[in-house]
Every structure is written in structure tokens, then in C-alpha cells.
C-alpha positions in Angstrom: 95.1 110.8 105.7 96.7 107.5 104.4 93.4 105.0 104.0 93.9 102.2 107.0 93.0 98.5 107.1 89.2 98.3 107.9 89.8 95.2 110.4 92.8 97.4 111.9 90.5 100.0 112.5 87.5 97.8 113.8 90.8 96.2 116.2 92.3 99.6 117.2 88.7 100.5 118.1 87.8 96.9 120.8 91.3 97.7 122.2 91.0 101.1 123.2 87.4 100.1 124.6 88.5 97.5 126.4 91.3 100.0 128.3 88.9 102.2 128.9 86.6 99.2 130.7 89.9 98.0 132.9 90.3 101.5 133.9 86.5 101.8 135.3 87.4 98.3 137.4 85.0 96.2 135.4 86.0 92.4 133.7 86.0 92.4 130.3 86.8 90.4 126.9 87.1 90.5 123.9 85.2 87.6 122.0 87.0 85.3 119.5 86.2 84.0 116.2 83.0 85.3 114.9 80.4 85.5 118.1 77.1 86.9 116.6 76.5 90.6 117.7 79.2 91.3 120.2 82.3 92.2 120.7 83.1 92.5 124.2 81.7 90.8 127.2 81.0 92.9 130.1 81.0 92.3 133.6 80.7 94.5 136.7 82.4 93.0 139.7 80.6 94.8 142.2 77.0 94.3 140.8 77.4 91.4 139.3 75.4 93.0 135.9 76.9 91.6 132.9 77.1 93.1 129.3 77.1 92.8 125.7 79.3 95.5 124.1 79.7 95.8 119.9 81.8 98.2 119.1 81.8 100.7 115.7 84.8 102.2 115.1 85.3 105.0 112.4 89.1 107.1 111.9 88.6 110.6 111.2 90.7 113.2 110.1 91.3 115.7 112.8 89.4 118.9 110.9 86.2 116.7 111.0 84.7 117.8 114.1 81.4 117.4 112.6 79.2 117.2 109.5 75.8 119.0 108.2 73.1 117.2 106.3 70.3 118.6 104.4 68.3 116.2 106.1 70.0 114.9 108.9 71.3 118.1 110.5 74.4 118.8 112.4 76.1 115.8 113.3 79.4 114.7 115.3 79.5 111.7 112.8 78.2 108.8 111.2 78.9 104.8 111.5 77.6 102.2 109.2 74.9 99.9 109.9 72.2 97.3 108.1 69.2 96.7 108.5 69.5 93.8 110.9 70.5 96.5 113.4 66.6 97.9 113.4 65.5 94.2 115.0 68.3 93.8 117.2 66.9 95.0 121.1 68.1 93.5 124.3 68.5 95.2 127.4 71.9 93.9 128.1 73.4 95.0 124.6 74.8 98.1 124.1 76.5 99.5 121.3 80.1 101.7 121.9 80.4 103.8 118.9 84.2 104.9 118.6 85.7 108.1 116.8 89.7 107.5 116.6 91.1 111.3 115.4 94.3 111.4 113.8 96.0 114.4 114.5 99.8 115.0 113.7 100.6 115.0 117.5 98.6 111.5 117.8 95.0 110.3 118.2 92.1 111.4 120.5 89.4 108.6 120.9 86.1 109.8 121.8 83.6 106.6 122.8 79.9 106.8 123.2 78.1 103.7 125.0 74.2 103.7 123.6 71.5 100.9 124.6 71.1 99.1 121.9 66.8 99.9 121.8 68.0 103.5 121.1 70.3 101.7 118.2 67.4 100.2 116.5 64.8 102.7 117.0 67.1 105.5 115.6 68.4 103.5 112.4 65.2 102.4 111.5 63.8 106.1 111.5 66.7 107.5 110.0 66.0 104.9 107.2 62.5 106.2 106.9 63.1 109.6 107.1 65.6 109.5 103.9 63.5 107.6 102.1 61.0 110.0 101.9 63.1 112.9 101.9 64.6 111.3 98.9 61.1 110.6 97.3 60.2 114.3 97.8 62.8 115.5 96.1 61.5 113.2 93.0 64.5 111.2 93.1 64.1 107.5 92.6 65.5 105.5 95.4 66.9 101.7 95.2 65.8 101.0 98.9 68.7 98.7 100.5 70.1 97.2 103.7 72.4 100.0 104.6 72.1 102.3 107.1 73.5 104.8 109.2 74.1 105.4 112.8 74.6 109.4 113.8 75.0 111.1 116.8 73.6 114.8 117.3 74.4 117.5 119.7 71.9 119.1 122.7 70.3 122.1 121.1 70.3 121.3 117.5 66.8 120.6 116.0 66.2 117.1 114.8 63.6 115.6 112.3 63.9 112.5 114.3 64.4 111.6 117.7 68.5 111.7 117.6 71.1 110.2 120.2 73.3 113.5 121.6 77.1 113.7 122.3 75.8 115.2 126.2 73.8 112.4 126.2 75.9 109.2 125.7 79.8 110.0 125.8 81.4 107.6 128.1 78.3 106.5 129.6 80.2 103.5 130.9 77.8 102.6 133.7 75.7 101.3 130.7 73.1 103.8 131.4 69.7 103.4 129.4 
């Protein structure tokens, strides 16, 4: 797979969430310029409920239907994130987490739309729990701001409390 552009990716990723928000009949748009924390702005024309949508977008190759970790488990995939991300709740922010496929036929784009309390509570964990794995295994670790996002499957046994696939793909009615 030919490495792409990471703003084209981040891009290809707002657009196809914003189609897939036309297509459930709610307003939505994309923010300009640098707006802290979102990406979208949400609106349901019916309830009048509004949204705040920031969108992750990673491009996979097709064969990566989903990873194992020693100490993560089995996982559909992973997104970057920092540390900022452990502070950030609000009950009208909600993170849409985007897997774009590349396949020789096309893409398939999989979207999963996750409050963003889950967010913080499962990055900050995750954080935690690799630290001390890594400690364990008597490796010295340079603790930093990264951190990572990953989504699980139903079934699989988790140290920590992980987000499922059943759970959150296309949960466009912003469900908590």
C-alpha cells in the first residue's frame, strides 16, 4: 500500500462521515480553520440535539482485519491519541473513529461513533495498563503523551474495560 498524505487521510475520513450524517437526515458541517476539539457540528432536525463530532481516521490494508497484543488482546484496530484526550468529557462530544480499507476493488469504511467519556476513560487506562505491563517485564519506560485508542470485539477477554465493534459501529443516534 502506497503511504498517503496524513491530512488526505484525516480529509477522506470528515467527508465520508459527513455522507453518512446527510444520509441519516441530520445537519451537519464541517468546521474550518483550526476549531479546538471538533470536527464536525452536529445537529438533529427533529430533536433539536446538537453535536460535537472529531473524527480519527486510519487507512488500512485490506488483510488487516484485526491485530493481537500481548497486552491488549484482540483488536479491530488502533488510532492515535495524547494525553489531552484522558481530560477531555462532555456529554455532547463524541468521537467517530474511521477505518478506510483499501482493497483492489475499492475502499470499505467502517465508522464507530463513541461518547467521548468512554474516550477518556479507556485511553487513560490503556495508558496505565502498559505502563505497568512494561514495568513488569523490567523494561524501563520513557512515560509520554501518546496514546492509543482500540476497539475490541464482544466475547474477547479484556484487562481493561474495552469499547466493542457490537457495541459502537454506526451508532449514529449518538448513543451513550
Amino acid at each position: 500500500m502506497i503511504k498517503k498524505d496524513k491530512n488526505a487521510v484525516s480529509l477522506a475520513g470528515e467527508f465520508a462521515v459527513l455522507s453518512q450524517l446527510a444520509l441519516k437526515d441530520y445537519d451537519a458541517n464541517m468546521t474550518l480553520g483550526h476549531t479546538k476539539g471538533v470536527d464536525i457540528l452536529v445537529s438533529n432536525p427533529q430533536s433539536g440535539q446538537m453535536y460535537r463530532l472529531e473524527v480519527k481516521t486510519t487507512l488500512a490494508a485490506r488483510g488487516e482485519q484485526s491485530a493481537e497484543s500481548k497486552i491488549f488482546g484482540t483488536v479491530l484496530n488502533h488510532w492515535m491519541m495524547s494525553e489531552k484526550h484522558e481530560t477531555i468529557i462532555d456529554p455532547s462530544l463524541f468521537y467517530c473513529f474511521v477505518i478506510i480499507w483499501q482493497e483492489a476493488t475499492g475502499a470499505r469504511t467502517r465508522f464507530f461513533v463513541i461518547p467521548s467519556s468512554v474516550v477518556a476513560r479507556y485511553v487513560m487506562e490503556e495508558h496505565r495498563l502498559w505502563l505497568t505491563e512494561k514495568k513488569k517485564e523490567g523494561k524501563t519506560v520513557k512515560d509520554t503523551s501518546i496514546r492509543a485508542f482500540r476497539i475490541g470485539f464482544k466475547g474477547q477477554e479484556y484487562s481493561i474495560d474495552t469499547p466493542t465493534v457490537e457495541q459502537y459501529e454506526n451508532n449514529w443516534e449518538f448513543r451513550s
